[in-house]
NUSETOR-146216 format. One record per residue (C-alpha): x, y, z. Coordinates in steps of 0.001 Angstrom, whole numbers, plus 500000, padded with zeros to 6 digits. Layout:
BEGIN
XYZ...
% end
This chain:
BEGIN
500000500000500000501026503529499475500537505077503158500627509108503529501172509773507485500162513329508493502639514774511240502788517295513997505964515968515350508076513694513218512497513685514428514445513012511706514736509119510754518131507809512395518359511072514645515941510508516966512784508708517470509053509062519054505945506619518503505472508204515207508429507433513643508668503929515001505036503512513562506316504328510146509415502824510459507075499651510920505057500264507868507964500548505519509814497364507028506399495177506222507124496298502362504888499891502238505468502544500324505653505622503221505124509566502626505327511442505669504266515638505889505922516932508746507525520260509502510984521507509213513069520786511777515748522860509937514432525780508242516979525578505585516238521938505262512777521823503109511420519911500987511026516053499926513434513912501693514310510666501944514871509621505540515983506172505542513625504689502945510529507145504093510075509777501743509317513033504221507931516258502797509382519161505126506993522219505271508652525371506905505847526385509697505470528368512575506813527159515626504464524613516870506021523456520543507282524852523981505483528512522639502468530110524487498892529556523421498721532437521013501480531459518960500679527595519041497074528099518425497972530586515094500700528040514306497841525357513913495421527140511836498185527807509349499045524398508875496948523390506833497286525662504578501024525232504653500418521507503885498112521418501451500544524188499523503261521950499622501442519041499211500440520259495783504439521332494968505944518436495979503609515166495349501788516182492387498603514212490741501123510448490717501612510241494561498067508725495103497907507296498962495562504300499347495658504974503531496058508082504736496744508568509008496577511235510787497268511885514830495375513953517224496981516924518011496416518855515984492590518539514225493370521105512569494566519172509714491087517497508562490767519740505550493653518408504614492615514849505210489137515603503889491196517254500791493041514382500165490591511874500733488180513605498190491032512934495200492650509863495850489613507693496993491828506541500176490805505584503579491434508000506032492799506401509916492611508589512721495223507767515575493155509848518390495461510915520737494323514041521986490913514882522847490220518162521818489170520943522336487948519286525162491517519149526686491685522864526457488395523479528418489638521404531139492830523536531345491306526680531129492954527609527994489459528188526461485743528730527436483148526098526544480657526892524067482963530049523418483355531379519137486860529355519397485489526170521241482446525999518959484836526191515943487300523442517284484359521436518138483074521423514332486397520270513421486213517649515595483249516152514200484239516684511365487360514916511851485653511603513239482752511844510167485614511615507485487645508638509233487112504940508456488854503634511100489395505889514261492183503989517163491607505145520487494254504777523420491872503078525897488426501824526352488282504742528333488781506553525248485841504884523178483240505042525893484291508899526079483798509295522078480946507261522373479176509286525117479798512987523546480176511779519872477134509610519482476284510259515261479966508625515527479537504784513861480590502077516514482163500092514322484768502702513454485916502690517103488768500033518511491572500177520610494950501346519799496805501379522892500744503379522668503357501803521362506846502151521236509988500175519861512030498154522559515430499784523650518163497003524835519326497800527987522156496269529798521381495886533181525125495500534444525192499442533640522595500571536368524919501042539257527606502743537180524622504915536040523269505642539759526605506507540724527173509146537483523694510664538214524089510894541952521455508723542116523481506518545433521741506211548488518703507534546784514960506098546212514714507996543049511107508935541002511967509684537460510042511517535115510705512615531467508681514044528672506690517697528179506453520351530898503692521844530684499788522452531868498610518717531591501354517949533486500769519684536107503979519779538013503365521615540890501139519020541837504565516764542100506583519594543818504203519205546713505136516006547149508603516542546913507922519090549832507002516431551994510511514743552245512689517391551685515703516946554411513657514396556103514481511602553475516359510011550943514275510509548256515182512544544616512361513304542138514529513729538721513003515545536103513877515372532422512459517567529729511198520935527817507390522551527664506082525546528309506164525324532076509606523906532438511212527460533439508167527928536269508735525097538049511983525368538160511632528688539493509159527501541822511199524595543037514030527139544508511423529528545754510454526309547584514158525524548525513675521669547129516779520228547696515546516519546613514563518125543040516482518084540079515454519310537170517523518565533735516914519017529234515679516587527374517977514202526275518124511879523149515888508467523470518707505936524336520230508075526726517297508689528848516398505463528321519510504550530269518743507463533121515066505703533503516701501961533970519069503751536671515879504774538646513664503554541520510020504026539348508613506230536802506214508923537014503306509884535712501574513327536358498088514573534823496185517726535807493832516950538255491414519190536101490954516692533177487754515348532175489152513478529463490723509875530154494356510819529112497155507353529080500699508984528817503367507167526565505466507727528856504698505199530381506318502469527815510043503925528909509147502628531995508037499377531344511042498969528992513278499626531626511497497404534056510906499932536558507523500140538379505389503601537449504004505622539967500613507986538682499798510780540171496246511240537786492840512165537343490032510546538111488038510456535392491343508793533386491196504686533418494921504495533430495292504222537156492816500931536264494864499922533437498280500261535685497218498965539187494853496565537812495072494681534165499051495612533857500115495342537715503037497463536987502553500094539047500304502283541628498477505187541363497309508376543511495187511365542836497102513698541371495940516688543735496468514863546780500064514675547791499351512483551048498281509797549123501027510081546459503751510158549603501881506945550830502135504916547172505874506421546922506578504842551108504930501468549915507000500821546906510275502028549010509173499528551367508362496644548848511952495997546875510692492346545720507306493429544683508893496922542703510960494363540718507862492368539851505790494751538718509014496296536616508680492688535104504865492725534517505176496261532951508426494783530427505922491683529864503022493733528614505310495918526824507301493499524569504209491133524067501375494052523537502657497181522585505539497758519916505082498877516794504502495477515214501497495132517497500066498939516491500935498075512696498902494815512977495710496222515154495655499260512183496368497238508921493392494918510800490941497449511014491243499497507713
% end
């Protein structure tokens, strides 16, 4: 099949990696022809490119991460105009995709979807990853039933009337699209949990690792990924609050987003000395941090209505490290963790008591941290790489 993959963040092939580009990756090993339309990540590299046997059209866009709402919410209405110009430049009338698939964020991109469904005939899969502009009403980035929300929200139907096939992360997920969406068909619905491709780790490393990071001595919680108002940080530094100078416990934190440089400022105006807070890194070496730590964390916004399930998650598992959520309530993660999984526990994520207590039980459980580690690895390698997410879609469509 000839598969055209819509793109909001897409590293270059063979210079980094996210689910995205493992899920293609996938597609062109099982014998697919793969056209990707992503945005620059050089501005003086545009254009059709091919990145290790994926052909990927580079559009030069506004800047569509770790930039206020303003900017990222003008940033998305452009792009799809920005695609669908280049689009017509680059592909011309021969590049005819039988599947097209497109992620949530952004939804902005279903007139271009819609456009290219309308002349090539092609099925149209929606990976829904992001619930929106639901998301934003929970965060208070936007009022419901507002001129903008009512706009987003047309989209959004939209989006789900043109898909064939539409992979949600949970069950959690479908019952949600289910409930709100109901003119949506049922039998376009089915689960699509994350994936992400297996990093080998050598486990003789970790205590050269804890001893390079500082991490002796130290129950450490890890956490990597965005910074920013789903997040929720704040909610962690509370925590953190809790045991600072009483106990040997280090919450490491590894990434960018909009809220990185607040909580970092708030973290000294607290005077945490068991926080650290560090850049992103590239996959395989935070990979290596996470295998060095204690567990993994997970932090969501107690304001969320939506059932969110973080991908960050599968660096965890891979590293065979129990996860510790700090979540909703209306998410069925904690469910999916504590429960189905058992790799892990969870808390309410505005309730730092409760978090301290699931953080003092897994310090005081060694034998049953390194079992749920295993669980976590189990339902990782045998559920949720990208062979299983290429199967589930290619199944469905």
């Amino acid at each position: 099949m000839r598969i055209l993959f819509l793109a909001l963040t897409f590293p270059k092939i063979g210079h980094g990696g996210n689910l995205y580009t493992d899920l293609m990756e996938e597609f062109c090993d099982q014998g697919h022809e793969v056209f990707v339309v992503a945005p620059s990540i050089d501005e003086n590299e545009t254009g059709l490119i091919d990145e290790g046997g994926i052909k990927v059209l580079r559009v030069k866009t506004m800047s569509l991460l770790n930039v206020g709402a303003v900017k990222k919410g003008l940033a998305n209405l452009l792009l799809p105009f920005q695609y669908k110009k280049a689009i017509k430049n680059h592909f011309k009338s021969e590049i005819i995709p039988d599947l097209i698939i497109m992620p949530t964020p952004p939804i902005s991109l279903v007139t271009v979807a819609t456009w290219l469904k309308k002349k090539s005939n092609a099925k149209v899969y929606l990976i829904l990853r992001d619930i929106f502009p639901q998301n934003a009403v929970d965060l208070g980035m936007m009022k419901k039933g507002g001129f903008l929300y009512r706009i987003f929200r047309q989209k959004e139907r939209k989006l789900y009337e043109i898909s064939d096939s539409i992979g949600c992360m949970s069950q959690g997920n479908i019952d949600y699209v289910k409930k709100y969406n109901p003119e949506v068909a049922i039998s376009k619905l089915h689960l699509l949990p994350n994936w992400q491709k297996e990093i080998l780790l050598n486990p003789e490393n970790r205590a050269s690792l804890r001893e390079k990071y500082g991490f002796d001595d130290y129950f450490v919680v890890i956490f990597g990924g965005n910074i920013g108002l789903p997040q929720k940080l704040e909610n962690i530094l509370k925590v953190a609050k809790l045991y600072n100078g009483n106990d040997n416990v280090l919450f490491f934190i590894v990434g960018q987003g909009t809220e990185k440089e607040r909580i970092d400022a708030l973290s000294k105006q607290m005077n945490l000395k068991n926080v650290v807070i560090k850049d992103s890194l590239p996959r395989e070496d935070y990979q290596n941090i996470i295998s060095a730590a204690d567990c993994g964390l997970i932090s969501l916004s107690e304001k969320f209505t939506i059932p969110n399930i973080p991908s960050k998650s599968l660096s965890y598992f891979n590293a065979k490290i129990p996860v510790l959520a700090a979540i909703d309530k209306n998410t069925d993660y904690g469910f999916l963790i504590q429960e189905q999984i058992r790799g892990g526990v969870w808390a309410p994520s505005n309730e730092p008591l409760k978090i301290k207590e699931k953080i003092d039980f897994l310090r005081a459980n060694p034998q049953l941290c390194t079992s749920m580690g295993e669980n976590g690895y189990e339902y990782f390698i045998n559920e949720v790489t990208p062979k299983h997410s290429y199967e589930r879609i290619m199944n469905h469509v």
